[in-house]
Backbone bond lengths (Angstrom), bond angles and torsions (degrees), N, CA, C in turn:
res aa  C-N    CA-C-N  psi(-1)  N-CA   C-N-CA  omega(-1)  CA-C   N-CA-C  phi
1 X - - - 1.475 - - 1.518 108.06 -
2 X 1.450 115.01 134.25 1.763 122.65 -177.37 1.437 100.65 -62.86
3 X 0.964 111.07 174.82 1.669 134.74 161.91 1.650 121.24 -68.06
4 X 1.205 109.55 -10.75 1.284 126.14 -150.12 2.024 95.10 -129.13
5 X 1.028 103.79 -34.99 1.635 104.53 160.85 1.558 115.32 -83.12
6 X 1.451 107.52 -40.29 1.486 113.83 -175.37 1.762 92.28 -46.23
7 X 1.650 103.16 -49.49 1.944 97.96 -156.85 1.436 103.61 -79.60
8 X 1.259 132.51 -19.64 1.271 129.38 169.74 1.686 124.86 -77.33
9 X 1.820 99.10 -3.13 1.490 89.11 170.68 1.654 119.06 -88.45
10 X 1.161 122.49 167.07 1.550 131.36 -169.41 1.625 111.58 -72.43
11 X 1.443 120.51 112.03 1.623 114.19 -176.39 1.560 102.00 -71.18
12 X 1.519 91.96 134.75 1.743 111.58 158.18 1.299 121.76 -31.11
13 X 0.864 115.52 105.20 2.091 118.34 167.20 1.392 105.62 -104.63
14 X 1.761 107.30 140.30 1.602 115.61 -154.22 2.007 92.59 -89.51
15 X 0.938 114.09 119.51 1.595 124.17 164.40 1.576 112.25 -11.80
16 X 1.449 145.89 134.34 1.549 142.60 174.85 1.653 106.63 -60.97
17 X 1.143 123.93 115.32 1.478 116.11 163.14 1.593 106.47 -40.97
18 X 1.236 112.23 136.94 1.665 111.52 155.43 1.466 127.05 -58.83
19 X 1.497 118.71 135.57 1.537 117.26 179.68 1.287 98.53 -50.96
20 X 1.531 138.71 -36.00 1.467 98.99 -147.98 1.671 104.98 -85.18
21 X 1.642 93.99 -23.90 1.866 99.69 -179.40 1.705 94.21 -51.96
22 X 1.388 127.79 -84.88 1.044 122.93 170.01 1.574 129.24 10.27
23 X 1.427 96.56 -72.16 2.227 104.64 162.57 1.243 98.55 -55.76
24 X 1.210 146.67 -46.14 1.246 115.10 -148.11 1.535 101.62 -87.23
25 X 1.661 112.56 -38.09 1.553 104.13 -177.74 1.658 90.36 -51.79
26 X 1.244 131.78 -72.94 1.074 127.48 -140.39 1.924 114.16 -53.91
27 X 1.320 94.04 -21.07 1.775 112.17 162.41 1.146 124.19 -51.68
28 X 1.530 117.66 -73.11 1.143 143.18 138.66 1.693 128.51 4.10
29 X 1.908 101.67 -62.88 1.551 116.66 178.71 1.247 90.19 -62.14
30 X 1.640 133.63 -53.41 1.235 141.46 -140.20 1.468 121.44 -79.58
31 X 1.261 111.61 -12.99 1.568 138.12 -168.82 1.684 85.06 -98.50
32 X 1.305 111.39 -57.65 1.299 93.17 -148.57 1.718 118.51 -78.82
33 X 1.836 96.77 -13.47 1.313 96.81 178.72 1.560 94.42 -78.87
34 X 1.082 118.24 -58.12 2.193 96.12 -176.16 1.522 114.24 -50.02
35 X 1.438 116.34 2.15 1.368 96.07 173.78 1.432 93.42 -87.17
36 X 0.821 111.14 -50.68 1.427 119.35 -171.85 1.537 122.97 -31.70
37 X 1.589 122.76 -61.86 1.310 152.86 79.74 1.737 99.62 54.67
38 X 1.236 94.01 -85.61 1.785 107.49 174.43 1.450 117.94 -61.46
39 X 1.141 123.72 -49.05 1.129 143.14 169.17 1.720 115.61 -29.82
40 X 1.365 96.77 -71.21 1.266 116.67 166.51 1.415 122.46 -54.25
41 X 1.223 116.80 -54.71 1.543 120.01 170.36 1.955 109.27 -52.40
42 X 0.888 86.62 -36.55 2.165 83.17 -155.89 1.862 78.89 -90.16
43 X 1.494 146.18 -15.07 1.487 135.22 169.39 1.413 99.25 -72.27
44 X 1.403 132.00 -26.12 1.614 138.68 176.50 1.731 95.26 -72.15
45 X 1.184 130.40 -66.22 0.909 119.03 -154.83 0.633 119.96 -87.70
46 X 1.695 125.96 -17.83 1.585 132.22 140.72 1.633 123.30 -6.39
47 X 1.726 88.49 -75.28 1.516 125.11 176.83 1.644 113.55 -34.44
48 X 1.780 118.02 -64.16 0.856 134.64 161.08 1.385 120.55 -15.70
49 X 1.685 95.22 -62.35 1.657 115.18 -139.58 1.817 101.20 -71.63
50 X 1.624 101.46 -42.19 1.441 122.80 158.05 1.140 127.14 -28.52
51 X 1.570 104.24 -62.42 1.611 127.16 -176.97 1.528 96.67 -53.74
52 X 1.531 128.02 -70.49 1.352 127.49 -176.76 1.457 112.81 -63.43
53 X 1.385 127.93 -19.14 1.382 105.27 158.56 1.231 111.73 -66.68
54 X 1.030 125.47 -57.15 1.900 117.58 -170.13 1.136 125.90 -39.84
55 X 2.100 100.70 -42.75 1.518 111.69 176.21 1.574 109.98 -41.14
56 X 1.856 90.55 -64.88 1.491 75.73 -159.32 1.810 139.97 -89.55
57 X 1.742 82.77 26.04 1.683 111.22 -176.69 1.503 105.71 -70.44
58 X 1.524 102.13 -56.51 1.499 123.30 162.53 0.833 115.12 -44.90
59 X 1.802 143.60 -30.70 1.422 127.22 -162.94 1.460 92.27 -102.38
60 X 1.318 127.89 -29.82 1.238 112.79 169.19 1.164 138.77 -98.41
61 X 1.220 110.58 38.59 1.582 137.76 -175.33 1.627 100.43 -100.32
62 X 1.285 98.78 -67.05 1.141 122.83 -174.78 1.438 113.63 -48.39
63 X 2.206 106.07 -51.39 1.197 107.39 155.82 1.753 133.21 11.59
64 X 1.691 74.21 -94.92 1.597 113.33 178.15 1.256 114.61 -64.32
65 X 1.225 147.50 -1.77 1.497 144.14 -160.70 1.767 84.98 -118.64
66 X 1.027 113.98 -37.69 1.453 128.88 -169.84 1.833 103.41 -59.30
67 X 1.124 104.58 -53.44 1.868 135.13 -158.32 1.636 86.72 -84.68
68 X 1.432 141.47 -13.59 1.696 125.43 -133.76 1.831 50.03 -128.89
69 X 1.504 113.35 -88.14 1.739 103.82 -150.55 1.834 122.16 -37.49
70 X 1.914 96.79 -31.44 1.813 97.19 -179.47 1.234 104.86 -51.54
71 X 1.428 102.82 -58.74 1.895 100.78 -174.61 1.355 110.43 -49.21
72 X 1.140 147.94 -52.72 1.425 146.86 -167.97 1.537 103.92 -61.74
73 X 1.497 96.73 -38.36 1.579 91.90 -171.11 1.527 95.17 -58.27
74 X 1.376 109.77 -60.36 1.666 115.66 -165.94 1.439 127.63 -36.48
75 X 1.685 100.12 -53.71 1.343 114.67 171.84 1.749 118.47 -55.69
76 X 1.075 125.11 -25.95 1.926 145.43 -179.74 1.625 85.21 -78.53
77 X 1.537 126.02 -59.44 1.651 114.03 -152.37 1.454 85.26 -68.60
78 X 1.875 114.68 -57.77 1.373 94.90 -164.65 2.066 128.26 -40.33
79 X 1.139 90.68 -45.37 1.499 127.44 -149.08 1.618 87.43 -68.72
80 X 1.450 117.06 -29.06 1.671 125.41 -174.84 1.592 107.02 -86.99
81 X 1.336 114.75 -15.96 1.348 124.36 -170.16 1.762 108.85 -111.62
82 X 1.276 111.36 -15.42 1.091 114.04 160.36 1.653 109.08 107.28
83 X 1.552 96.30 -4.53 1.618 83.78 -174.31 1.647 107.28 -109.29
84 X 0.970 111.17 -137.14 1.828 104.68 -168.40 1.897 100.09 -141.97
85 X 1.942 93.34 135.02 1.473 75.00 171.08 1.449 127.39 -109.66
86 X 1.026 146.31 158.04 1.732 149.07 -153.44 1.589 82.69 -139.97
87 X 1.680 88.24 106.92 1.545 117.08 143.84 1.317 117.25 -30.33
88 X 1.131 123.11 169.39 1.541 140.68 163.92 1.254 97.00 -96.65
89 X 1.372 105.92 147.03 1.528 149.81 178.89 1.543 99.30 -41.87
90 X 1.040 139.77 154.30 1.151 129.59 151.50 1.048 136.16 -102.70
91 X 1.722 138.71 143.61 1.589 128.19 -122.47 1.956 83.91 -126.08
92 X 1.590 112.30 -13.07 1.502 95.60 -158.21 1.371 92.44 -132.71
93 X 1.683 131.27 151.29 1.277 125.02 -179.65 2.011 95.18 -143.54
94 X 0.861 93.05 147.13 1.774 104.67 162.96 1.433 118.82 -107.12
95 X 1.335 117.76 132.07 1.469 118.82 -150.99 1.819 99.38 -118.21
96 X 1.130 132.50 99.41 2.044 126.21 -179.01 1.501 94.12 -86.95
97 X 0.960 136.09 150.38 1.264 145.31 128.88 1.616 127.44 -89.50
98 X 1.146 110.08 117.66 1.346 141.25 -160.24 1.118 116.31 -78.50
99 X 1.593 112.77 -61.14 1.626 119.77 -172.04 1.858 106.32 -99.27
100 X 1.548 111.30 -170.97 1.069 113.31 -144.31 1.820 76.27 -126.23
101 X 1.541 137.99 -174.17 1.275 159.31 -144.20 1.644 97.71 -109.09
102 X 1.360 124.71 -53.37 1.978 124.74 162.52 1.734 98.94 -14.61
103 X 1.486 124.37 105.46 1.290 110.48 131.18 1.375 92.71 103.59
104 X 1.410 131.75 -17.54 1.563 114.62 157.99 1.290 151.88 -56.03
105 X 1.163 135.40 132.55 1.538 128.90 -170.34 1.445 119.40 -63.02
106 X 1.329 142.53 123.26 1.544 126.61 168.43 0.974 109.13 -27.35
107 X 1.613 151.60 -53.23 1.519 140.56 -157.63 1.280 97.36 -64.67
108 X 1.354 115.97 -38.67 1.698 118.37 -162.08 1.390 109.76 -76.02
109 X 1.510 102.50 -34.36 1.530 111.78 178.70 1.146 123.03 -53.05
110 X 1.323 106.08 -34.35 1.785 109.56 -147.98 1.888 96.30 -100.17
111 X 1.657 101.67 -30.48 2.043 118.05 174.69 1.713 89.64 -48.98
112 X 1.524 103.86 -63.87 1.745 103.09 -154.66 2.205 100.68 -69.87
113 X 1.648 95.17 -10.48 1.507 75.18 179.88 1.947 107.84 -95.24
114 X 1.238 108.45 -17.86 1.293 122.68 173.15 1.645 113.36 -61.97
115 X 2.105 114.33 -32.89 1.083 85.25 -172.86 2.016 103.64 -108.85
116 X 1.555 107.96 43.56 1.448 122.53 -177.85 1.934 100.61 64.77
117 X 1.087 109.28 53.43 1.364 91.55 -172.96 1.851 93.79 -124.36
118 X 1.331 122.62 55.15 1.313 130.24 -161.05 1.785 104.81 -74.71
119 X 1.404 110.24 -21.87 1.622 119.63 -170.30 1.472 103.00 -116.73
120 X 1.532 101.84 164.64 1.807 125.33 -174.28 1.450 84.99 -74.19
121 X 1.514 119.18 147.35 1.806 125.56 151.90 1.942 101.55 62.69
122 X 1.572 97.62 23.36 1.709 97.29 158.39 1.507 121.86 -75.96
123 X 1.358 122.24 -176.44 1.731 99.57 179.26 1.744 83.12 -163.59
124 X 1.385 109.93 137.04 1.480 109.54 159.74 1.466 117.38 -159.38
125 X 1.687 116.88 134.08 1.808 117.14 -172.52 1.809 90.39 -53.24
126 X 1.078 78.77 158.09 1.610 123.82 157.91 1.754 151.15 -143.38
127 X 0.716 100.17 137.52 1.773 98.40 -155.30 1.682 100.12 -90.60
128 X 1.225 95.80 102.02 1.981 99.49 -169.96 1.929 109.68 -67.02
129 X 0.955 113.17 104.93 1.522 110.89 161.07 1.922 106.84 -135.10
130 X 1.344 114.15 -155.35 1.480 110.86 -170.69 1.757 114.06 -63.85
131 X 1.869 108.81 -52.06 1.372 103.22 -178.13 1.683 107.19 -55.95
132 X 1.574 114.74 -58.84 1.342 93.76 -162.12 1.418 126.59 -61.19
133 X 1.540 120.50 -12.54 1.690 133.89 -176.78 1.450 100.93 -73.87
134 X 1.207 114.81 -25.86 1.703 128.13 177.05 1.080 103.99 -80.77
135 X 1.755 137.88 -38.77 1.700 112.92 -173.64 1.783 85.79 -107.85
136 X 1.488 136.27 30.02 1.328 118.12 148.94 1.174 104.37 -86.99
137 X 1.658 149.48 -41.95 1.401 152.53 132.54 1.533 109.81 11.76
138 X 0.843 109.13 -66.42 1.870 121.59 -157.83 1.741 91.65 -85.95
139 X 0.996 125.61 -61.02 1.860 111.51 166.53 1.134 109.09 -83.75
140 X 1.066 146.73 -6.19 1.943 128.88 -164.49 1.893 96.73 -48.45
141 X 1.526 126.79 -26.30 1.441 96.13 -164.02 1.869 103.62 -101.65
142 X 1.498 112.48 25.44 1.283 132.87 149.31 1.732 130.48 -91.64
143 X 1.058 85.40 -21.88 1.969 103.86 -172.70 1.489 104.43 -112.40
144 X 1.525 102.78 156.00 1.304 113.97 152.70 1.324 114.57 -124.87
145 X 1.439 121.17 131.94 1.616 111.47 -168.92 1.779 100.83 -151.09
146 X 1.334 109.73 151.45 1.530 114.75 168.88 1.658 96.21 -173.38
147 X 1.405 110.86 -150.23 1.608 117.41 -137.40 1.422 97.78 -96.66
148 X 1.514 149.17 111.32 1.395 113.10 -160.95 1.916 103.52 -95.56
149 X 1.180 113.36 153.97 2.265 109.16 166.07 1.287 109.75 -74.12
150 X 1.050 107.39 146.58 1.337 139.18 165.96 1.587 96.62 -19.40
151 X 1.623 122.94 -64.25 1.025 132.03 -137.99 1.897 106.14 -86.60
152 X 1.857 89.68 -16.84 1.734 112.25 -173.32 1.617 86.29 -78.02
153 X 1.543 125.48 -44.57 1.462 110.61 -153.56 1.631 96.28 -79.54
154 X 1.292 123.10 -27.28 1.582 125.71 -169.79 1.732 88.20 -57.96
155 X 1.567 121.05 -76.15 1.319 132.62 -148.04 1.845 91.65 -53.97
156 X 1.661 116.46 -39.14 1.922 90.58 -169.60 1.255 105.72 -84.52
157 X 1.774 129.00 -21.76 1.450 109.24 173.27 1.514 118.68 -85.37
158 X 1.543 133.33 6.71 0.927 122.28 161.12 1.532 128.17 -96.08
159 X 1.485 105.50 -24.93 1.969 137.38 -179.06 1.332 104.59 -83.83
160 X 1.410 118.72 -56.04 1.567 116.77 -165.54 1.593 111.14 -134.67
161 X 1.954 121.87 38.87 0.953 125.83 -156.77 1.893 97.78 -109.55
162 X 1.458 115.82 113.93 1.327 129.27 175.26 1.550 107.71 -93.16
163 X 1.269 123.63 124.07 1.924 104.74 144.85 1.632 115.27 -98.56
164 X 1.733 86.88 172.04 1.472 85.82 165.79 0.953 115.44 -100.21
165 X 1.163 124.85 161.67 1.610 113.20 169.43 1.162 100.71 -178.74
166 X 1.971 107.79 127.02 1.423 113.00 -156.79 1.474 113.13 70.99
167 X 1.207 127.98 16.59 1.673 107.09 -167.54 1.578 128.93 80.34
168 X 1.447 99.80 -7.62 1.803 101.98 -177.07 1.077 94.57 -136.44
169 X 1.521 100.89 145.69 1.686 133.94 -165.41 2.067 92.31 -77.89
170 X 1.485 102.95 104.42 1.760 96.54 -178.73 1.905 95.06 -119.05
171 X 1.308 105.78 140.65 1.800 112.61 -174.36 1.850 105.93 -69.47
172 X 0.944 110.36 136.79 1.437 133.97 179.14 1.653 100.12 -61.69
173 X 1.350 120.21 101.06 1.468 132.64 -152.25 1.473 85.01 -145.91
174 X 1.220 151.22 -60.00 1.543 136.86 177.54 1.284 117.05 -137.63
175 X 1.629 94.84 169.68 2.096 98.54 -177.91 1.419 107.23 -76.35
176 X 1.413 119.99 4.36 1.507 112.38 -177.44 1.356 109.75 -83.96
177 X 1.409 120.27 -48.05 1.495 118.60 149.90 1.701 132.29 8.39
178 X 1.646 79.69 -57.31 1.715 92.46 -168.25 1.582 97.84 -102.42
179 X 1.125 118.54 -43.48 1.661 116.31 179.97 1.960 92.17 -53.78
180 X 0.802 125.42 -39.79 1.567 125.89 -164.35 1.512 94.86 -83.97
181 X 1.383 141.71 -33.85 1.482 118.99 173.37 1.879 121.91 -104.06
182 X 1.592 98.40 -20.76 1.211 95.24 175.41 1.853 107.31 -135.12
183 X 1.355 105.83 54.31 1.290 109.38 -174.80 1.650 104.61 -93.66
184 X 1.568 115.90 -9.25 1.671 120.94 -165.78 1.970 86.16 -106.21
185 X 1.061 117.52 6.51 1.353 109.23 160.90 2.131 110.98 -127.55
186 X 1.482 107.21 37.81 1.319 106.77 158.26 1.116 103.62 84.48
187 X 1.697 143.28 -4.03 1.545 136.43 -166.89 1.433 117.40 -114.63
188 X 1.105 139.70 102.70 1.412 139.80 -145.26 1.671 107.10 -112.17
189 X 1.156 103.95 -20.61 1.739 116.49 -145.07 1.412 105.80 -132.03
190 X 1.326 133.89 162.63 1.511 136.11 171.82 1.662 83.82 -76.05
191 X 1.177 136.03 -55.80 1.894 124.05 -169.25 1.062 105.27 -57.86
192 X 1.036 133.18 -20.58 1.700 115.65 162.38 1.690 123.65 -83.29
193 X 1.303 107.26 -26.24 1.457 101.06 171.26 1.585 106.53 -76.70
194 X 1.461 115.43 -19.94 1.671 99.42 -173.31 1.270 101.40 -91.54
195 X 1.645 127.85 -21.38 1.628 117.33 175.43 1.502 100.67 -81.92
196 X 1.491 137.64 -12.50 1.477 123.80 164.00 1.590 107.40 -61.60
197 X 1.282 111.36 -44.22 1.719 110.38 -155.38 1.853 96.07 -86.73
198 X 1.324 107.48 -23.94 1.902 92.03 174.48 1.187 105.43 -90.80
199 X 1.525 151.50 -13.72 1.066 164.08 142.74 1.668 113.71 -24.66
200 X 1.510 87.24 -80.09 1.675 109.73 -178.12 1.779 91.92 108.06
201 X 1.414 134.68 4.60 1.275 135.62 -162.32 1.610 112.74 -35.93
202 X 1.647 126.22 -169.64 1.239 109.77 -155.36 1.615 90.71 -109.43
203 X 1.493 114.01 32.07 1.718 125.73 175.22 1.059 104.33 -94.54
204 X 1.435 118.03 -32.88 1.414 135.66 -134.06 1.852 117.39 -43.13
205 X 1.798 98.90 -37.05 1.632 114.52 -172.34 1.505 102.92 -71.38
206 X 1.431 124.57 -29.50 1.105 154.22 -164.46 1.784 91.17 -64.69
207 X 0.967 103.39 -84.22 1.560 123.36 -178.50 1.420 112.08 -36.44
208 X 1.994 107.09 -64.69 1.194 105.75 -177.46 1.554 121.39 -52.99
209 X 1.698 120.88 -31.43 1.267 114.29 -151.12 1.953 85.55 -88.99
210 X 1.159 131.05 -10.84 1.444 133.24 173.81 1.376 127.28 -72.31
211 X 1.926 114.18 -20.01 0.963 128.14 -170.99 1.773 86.24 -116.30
212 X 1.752 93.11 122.49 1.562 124.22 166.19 1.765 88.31 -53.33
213 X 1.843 102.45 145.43 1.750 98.84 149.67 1.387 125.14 -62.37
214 X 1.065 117.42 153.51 1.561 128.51 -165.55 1.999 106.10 -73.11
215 X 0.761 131.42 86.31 1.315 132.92 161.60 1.731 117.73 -34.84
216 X 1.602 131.42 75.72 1.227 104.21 -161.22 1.952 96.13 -123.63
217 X 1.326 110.16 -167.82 1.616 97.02 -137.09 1.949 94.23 -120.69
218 X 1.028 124.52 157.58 1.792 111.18 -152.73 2.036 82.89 -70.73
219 X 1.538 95.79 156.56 1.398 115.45 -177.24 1.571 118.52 -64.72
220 X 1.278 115.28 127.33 1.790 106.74 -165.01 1.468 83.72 -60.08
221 X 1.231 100.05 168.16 1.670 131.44 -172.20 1.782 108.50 53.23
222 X 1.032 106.52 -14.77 1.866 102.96 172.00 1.459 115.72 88.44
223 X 1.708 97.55 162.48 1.661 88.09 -173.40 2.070 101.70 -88.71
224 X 1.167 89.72 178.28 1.369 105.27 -164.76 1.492 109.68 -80.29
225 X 1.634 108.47 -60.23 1.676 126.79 172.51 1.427 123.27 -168.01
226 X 1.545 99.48 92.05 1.794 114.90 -158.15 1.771 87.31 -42.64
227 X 1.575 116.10 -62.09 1.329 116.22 -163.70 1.444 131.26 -42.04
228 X 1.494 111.10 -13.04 1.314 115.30 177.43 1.730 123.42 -126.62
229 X 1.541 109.22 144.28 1.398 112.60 170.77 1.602 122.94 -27.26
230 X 1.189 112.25 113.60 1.617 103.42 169.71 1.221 128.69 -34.22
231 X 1.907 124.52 -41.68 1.351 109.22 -177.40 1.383 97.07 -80.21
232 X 1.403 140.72 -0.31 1.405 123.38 -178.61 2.070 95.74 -95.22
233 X 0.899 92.90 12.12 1.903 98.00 157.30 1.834 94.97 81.86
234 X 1.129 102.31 29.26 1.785 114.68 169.63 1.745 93.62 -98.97
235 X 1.448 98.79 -148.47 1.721 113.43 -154.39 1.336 94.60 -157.40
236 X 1.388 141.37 3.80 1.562 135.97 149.46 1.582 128.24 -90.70
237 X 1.546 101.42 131.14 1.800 89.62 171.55 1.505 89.29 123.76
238 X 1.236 100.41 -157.16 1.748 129.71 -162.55 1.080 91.01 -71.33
239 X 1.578 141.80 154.52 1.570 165.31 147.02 1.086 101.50 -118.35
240 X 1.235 155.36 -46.50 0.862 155.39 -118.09 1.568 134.60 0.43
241 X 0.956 155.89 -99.51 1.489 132.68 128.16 1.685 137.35 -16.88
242 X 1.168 90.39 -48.16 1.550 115.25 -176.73 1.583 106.45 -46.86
243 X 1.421 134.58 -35.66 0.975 167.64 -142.36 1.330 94.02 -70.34
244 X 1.487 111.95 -56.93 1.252 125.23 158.32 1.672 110.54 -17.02
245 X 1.050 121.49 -91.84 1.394 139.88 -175.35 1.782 113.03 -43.99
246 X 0.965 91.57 -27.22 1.801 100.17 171.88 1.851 108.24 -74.84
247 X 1.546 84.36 -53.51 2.248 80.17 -175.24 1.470 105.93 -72.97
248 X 1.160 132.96 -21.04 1.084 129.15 175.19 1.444 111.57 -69.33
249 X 1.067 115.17 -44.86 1.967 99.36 159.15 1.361 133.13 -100.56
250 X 1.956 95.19 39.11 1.518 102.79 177.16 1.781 91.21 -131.21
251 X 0.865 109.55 -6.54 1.773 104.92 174.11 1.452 123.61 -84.58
């Protein structure tokens, strides 16, 4: 073909896209910039959400470092002055249930079903004042219960910590969890539910009824003699501190 036919033939024109292809790219762009959009917003609030956990990890760190030196101080002034110092009462208790449903009394029945303790090696806080010291009385030789540390309540709400939510027992997997059921009462974070529950703060019922009972697993080396009082060298009743040493080989 000449040069002169080549320029006299008709140039290619590209076919009209169809309107509807058209909508859809234009759908398409539109999706992806609000994802985008979203993206960005919830990496901000991410950021945020972080920032205020740390804050208030730190403030209650400090808390406690604060509360650990008064006492020391106290115990040194007393101890320099010659007299003796006596702790405060304790405001929070952890309650196991030991034995199994064979041979219980209705009063006892209905305490251990009142305080969710329906299974063997269950575990749940409690806020010690007159009623509840009165229905530990009526089960104590079903339960084992005493004062739990700081460090006992961290290890079961972070190791063996369930909520409810909706009615079903779901595993403690993020702080949104809790910002999403108890965020309209100030608690955003697992450090705020564990400084409510070592506290005893005025959330506290709030918290407890959010936290499933603790499911925990029989104590390595075993108990000694469910049937009898601990100071009579059994494994029911008061621990009081000691208590400690029990969840630690039930977690």
């Amino acid at each position: 073909m000449s040069t002169q036919q080549k320029a006299a033939a008709p140039a290619t024109t590209k076919a009209p896209v169809p309107e509807g292809v058209q909508k859809k790219v234009a759908v398409k762009k539109d999706r992806a910039t609000r994802r985008a959009q979203i993206s960005t917003l919830l990496a901000k609030k991410n950021t945020q959400r972080r920032k205020t956990y740390f804050k208030r990890a730190e403030k209650y760190v400090a808390e406690y470092r604060k509360a650990a030196r008064q006492e020391v101080a106290a115990k040194r002034t007393a101890k320099a002055s010659g007299n003796f110092y006596v702790a405060p009462q304790p405001k929070l208790a952890v309650v196991i249930r030991i034995r199994g449903i064979l041979g219980v009394p209705p009063k006892a029945k209905k305490v251990l079903q009142l305080l969710r303790l329906r299974q063997i090696n269950n575990a749940v806080f409690l806020r010690i004042n007159k009623a509840t010291t009165n229905m530990l009385r009526l089960c104590e030789p079903y339960v084992a219960w005493g004062y739990p540390s700081l460090k006992t309540i961290k290890h079961l709400i972070y190791k063996r910590g369930y909520f409810k939510i909706n009615g079903a027992r779901v595993p403690l997997e993020s702080n949104l969890q809790i910002e999403k059921k108890l965020g309209k009462h100030g608690l955003v974070c697992v450090e705020d539910v564990i400084h409510e529950v070592y506290t005893v703060g005025q959330r506290f019922s709030h918290v407890n009824k959010f936290l499933w009972p603790f499911k925990l697993n029989n104590p390595s080396g075993g108990f000694r003699n469910k049937g009898i009082h601990y100071i009579e060298g059994g494994d029911a009743g008061n621990r009081e501190d000691l208590i400690n040493n029990l969840l630690k080989r039930m977690i």
